[in-house]
N, C-alpha and C positions, 0 to 999 in steps of 0.2 A: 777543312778541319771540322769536324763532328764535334759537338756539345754534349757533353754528361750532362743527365738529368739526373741521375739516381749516386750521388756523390756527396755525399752531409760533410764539410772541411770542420773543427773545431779549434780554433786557435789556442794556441797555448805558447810554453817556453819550459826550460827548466831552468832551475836557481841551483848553484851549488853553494849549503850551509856547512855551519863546522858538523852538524847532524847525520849532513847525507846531500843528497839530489831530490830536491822536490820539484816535481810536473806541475804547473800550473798552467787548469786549462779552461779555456774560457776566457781567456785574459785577453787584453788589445792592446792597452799597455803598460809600459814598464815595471816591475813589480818591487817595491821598496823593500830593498833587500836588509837585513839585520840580522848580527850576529845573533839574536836570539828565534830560534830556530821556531817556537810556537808563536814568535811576532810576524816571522814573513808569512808562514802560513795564515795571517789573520791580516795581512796585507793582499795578499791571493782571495779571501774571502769580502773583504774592502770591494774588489776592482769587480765582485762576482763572480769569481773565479771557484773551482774546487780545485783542493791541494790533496796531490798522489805522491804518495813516497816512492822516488825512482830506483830500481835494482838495489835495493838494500842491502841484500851481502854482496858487492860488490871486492872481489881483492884489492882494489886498489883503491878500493874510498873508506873513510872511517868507519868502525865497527859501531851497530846499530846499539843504543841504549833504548831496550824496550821500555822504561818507566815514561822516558822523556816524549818518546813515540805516542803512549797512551795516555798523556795528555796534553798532546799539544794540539790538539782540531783537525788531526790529519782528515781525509775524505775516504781515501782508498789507498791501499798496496797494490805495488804495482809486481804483480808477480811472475809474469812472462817475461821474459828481455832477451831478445834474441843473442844479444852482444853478450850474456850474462856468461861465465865459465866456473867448473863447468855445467853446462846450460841445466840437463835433469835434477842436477843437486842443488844448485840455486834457486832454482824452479820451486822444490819441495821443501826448501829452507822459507823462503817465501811465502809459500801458503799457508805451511804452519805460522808464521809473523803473523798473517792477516788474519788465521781464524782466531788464532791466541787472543790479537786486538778487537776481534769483533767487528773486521772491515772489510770492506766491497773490496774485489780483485780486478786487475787491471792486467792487460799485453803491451808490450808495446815492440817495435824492431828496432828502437836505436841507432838508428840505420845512418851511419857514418860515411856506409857506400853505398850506392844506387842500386845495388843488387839484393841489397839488403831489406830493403821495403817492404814491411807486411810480413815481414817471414816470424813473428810472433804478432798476436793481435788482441783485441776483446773483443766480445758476442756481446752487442747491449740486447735483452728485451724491452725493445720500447715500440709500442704501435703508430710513429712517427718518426721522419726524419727534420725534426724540429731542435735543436740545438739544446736549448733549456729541458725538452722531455729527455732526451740522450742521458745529461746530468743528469736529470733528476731519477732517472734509473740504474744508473751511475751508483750515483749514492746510495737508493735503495739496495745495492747486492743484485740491482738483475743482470749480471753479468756471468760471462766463461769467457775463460781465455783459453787461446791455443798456439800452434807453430812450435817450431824447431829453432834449436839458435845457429847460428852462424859455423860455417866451415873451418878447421883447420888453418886452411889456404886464407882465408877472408879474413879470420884472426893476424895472420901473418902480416898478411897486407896492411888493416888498422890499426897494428901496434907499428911498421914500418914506417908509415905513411907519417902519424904523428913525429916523433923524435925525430925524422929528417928535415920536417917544417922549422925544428926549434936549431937544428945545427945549422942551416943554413942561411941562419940571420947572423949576425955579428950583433956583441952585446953593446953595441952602439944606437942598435937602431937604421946604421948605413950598410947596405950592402956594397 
C-alpha cells in the first residue's frame, strides 16, 4: 500500500436546522445542535470550527430566509453541490446568495455514492497544506469552485436507494 503524502483531510459533518444544512468543518466533535439556527453555528464556532451554508436552494430542504442568513455568523456558502438539481441553476442561484451576503464560496460532492466524490469541489489559495491556513483562506474568499453535478442515472439511484432503506424496516424497529 502506498502512502499519500500530498492529501490535507479537514474534518467536518453537517447539521440539519430548521434553516438549512449547515457544514461544519474543522470540528471533531459533536456539534450542539439548536433550534436556533445563528446558535448552532456559534456552537461550530465554539468547537473552532467555520460554519458553511450547505446547497441552499435545495428542492427538498426549507427555503433560504436571506435576513436570517445575514446574520447569523455564517463563514461561507457553499455553492457547488454536485447532488444539487438542477446543478447550473442552483449553482448560479448560489453564488448570487453568496455575493449578495458578502461571503467566501465553497464545492462540495455530497457524495452519497462512491462515484460521486470530487465531482464538485473548492480551489483554496493557500500557500500551505496546513489545516488552520486552508480556513483561514477559507474565510478570506480565496477560493473557486468547480465540477459538474451528478448524472441522471446517479440521481435515480440516490433517490432510489434512500426510500427503499425507509420501506424496509417495519415501523417497529423489528425486521
Amino acid at each position: 500500500m502506498r502512502k499519500c503524502t500530498d492529501l490535507t483531510i479537514i474534518p467536518g459533518m453537517e447539521i440539519e436546522t430548521s434553516e438549512g444544512h449547515i457544514l461544519a468543518l474543522n470540528v471533531t466533535k459533536v456539534v450542539k445542535k439548536s433550534p436556533d439556527f445563528s446558535e448552532t453555528i456559534e456552537n461550530i464556532h465554539e468547537l473552532g470550527g467555520i460554519a458553511v451554508i450547505a446547497h441552499p436552494f435545495s428542492l427538498l430542504k426549507p427555503l433560504v430566509d436571506v435576513d436570517i442568513l445575514a446574520t447569523s455568523g455564517l463563514d461561507a456558502v457553499e455553492v457547488a453541490n454536485a447532488t444539487s438539481f438542477p446543478y447550473s441553476l442552483m449553482t448560479r442561484k448560489s453564488k448570487i446568495l453568496a455575493e449578495r451576503l458578502g461571503l467566501p464560496m465553497t464545492g462540495g460532492s455530497d457524495a452519497h455514492l462512491s462515484t460521486v466524490i470530487g465531482r464538485s469541489y473548492t480551489i483554496v489559495d493557500s500557500d500551505s497544506r496546513d489545516v488552520s491556513d486552508i480556513l483561514e483562506a477559507v474565510r478570506k474568499g480565496r477560493t473557486e469552485v468547480g465540477g459538474v453535478g451528478i448524472t441522471l442515472k446517479e440521481r435515480v439511484t440516490k433517490v432510489y436507494k434512500r426510500p427503499r432503506s425507509i420501506l424496509l424496516s417495519s415501523p417497529s424497529g423489528k425486521d
